[in-house]
VONU-304644 format. One record per atom (N, C-alpha, C): residue number from 1; residue in one letter; chain; atom name; x, y, z. Coordinates in pm, whole numbers, always signed. Example, Ala and Ser with C-alpha at 12.3 -4.5 7.8 and 13.67 -1.06 7.14 Angstrom:
! VONU-304644
PT pos code unit site     px     py     pz
PT   1    A    A    N  +1319   -569   +780
PT   1    A    A   CA  +1230   -450   +780
PT   1    A    A    C  +1320   -330   +780
PT   2    S    A    N  +1285   -225   +708
PT   2    S    A   CA  +1367   -106   +714
PT   2    S    A    C  +1290     +3   +787
This chain:
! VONU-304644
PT pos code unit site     px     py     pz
PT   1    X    A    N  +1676   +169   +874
PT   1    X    A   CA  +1545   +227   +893
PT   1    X    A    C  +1443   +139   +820
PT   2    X    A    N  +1329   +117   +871
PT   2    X    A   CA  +1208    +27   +831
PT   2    X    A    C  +1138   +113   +702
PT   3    X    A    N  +1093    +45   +615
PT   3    X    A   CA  +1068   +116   +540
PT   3    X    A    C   +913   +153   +579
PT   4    X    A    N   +864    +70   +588
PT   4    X    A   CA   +720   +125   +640
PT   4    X    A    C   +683   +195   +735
PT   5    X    A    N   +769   +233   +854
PT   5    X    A   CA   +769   +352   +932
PT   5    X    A    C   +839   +501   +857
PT   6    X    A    N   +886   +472   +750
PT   6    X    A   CA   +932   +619   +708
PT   6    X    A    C   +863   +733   +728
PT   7    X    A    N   +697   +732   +656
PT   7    X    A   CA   +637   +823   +687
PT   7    X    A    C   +632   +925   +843
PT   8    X    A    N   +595   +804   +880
PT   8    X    A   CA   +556   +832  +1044
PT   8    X    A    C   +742   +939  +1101
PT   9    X    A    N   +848   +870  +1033
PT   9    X    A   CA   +950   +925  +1100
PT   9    X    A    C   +954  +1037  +1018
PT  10    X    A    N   +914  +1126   +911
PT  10    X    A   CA   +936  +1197   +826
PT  10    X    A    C   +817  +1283   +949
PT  11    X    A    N   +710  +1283   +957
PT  11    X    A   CA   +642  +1344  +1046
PT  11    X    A    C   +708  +1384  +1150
PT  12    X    A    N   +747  +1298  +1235
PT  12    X    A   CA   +803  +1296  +1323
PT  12    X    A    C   +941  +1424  +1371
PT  13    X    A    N  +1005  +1425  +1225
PT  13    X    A   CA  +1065  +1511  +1223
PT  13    X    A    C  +1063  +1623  +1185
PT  14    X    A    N   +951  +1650  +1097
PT  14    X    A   CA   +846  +1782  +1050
PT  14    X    A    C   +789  +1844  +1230
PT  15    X    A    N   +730  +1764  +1310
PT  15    X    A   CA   +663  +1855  +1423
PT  15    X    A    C   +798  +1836  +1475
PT  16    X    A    N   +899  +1791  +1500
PT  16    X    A   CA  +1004  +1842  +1617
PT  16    X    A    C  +1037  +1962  +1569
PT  17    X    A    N  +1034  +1995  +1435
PT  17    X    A   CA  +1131  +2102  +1399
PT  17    X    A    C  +1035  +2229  +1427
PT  18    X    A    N   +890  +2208  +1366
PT  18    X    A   CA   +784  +2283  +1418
PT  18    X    A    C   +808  +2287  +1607
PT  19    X    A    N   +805  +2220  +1704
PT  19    X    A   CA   +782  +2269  +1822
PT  19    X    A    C   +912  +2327  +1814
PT  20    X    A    N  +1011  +2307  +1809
PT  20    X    A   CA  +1161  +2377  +1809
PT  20    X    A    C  +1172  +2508  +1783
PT  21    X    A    N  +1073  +2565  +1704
PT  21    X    A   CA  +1046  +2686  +1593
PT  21    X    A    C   +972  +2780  +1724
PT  22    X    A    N   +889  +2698  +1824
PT  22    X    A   CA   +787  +2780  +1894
PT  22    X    A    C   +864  +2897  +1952
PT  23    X    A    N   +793  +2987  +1978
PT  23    X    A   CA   +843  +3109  +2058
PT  23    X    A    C   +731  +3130  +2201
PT  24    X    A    N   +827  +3049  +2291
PT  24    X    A   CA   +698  +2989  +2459
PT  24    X    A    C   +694  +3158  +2480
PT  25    X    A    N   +772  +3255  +2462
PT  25    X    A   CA   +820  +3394  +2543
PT  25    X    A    C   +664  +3471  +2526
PT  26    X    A    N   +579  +3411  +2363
PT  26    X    A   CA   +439  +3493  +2357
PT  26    X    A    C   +385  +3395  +2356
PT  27    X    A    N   +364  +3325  +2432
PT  27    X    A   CA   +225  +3239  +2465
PT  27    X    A    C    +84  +3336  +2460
PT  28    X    A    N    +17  +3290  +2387
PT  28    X    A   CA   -145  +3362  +2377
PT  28    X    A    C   -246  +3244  +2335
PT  29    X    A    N   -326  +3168  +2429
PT  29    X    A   CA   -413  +3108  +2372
PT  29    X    A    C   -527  +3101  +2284
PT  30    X    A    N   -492  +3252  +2254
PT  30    X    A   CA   -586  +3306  +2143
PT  30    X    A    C   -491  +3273  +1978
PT  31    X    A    N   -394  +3295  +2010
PT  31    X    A   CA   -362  +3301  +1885
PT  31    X    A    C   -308  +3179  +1808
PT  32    X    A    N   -284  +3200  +1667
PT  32    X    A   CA   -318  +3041  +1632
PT  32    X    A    C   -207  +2994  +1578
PT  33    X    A    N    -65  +3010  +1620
PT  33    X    A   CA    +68  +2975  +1616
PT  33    X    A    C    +38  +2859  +1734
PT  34    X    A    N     -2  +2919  +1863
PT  34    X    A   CA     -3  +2811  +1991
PT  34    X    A    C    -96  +2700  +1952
PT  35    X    A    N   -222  +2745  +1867
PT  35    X    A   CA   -301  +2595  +1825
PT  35    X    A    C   -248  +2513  +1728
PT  36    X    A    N   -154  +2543  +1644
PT  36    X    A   CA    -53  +2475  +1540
PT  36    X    A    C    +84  +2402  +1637
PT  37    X    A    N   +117  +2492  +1726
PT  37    X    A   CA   +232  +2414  +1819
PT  37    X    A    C   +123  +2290  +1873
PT  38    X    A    N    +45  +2333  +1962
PT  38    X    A   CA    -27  +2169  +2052
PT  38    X    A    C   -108  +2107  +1963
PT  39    X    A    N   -155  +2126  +1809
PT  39    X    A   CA   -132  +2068  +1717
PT  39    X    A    C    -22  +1967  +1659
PT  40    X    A    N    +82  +2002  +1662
PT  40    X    A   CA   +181  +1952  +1627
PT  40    X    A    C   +253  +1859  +1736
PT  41    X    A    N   +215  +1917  +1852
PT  41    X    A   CA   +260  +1811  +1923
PT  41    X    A    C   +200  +1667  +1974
PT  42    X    A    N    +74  +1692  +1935
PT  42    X    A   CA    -71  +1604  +1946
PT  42    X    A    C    +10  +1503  +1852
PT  43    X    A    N    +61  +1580  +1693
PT  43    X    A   CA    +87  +1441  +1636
PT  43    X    A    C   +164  +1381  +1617
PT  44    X    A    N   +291  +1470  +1687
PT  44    X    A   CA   +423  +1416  +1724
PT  44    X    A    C   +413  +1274  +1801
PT  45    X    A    N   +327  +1265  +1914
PT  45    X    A   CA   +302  +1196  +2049
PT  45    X    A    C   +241  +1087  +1971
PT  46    X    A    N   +122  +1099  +1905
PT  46    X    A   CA    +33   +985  +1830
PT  46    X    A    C   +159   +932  +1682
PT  47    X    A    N   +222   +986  +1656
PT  47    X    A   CA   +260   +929  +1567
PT  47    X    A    C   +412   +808  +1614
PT  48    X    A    N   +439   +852  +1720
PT  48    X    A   CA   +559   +793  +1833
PT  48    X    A    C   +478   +619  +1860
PT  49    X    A    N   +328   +693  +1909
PT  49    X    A   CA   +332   +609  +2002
PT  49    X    A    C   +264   +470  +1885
PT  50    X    A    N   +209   +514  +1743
PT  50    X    A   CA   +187   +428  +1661
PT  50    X    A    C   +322   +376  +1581
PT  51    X    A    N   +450   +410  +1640
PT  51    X    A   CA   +549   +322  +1566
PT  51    X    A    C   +576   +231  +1654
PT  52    X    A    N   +521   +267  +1796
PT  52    X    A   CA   +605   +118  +1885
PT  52    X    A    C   +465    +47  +1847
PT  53    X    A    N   +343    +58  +1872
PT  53    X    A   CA   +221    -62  +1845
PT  53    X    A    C   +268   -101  +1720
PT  54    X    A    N   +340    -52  +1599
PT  54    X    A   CA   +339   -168  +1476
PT  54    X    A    C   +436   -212  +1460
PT  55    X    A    N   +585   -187  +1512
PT  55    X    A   CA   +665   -253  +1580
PT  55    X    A    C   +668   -379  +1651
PT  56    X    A    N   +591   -371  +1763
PT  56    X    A   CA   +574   -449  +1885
PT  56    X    A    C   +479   -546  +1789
PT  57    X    A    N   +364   -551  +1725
PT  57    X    A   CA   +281   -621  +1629
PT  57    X    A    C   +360   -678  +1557
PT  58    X    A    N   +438   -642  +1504
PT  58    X    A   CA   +531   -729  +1347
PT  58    X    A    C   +625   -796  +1467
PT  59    X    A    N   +692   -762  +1553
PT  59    X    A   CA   +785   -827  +1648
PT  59    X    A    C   +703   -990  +1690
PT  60    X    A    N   +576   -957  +1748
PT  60    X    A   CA   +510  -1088  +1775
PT  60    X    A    C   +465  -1149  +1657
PT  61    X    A    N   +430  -1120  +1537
PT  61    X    A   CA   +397  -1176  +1434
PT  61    X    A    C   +485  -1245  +1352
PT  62    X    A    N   +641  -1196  +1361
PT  62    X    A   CA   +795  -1266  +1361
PT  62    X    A    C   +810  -1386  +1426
PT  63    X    A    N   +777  -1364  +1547
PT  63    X    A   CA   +776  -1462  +1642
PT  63    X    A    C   +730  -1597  +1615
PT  64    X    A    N   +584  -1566  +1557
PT  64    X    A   CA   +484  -1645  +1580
PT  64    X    A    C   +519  -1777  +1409
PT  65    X    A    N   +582  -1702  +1327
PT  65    X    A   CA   +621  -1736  +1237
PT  65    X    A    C   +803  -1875  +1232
């Protein structure tokens, strides 16, 4: 494991366990369990998709070296 992605994977595994937790059976867009789930999944997604950009960055910067 990279050490400088730890965070991001420590997150990562904080909202899976959070969406895992959801209960879809009371969906209420009023209430604010469902704004903490698409919360959580907002940063599940952003935090994914910022380990392949600094990945893919250090990969070409390897390269280039």
């Amino acid at each position: 494991m990279i050490k400088r992605n730890l965070s991001s994977i420590l997150i990562i595994i904080a909202m899976t366990l959070n969406i895992l937790s959801f209960d879809f059976s009371n969906f209420n867009i009023e209430s604010k369990k469902n704004w903490l789930f698409l919360g959580a999944s907002l940063v599940l997604f952003a935090s994914i998709i910022l380990i392949f950009v600094n990945e893919n960055k250090n990969k070409k910067r390897n390269k280039a070296e």
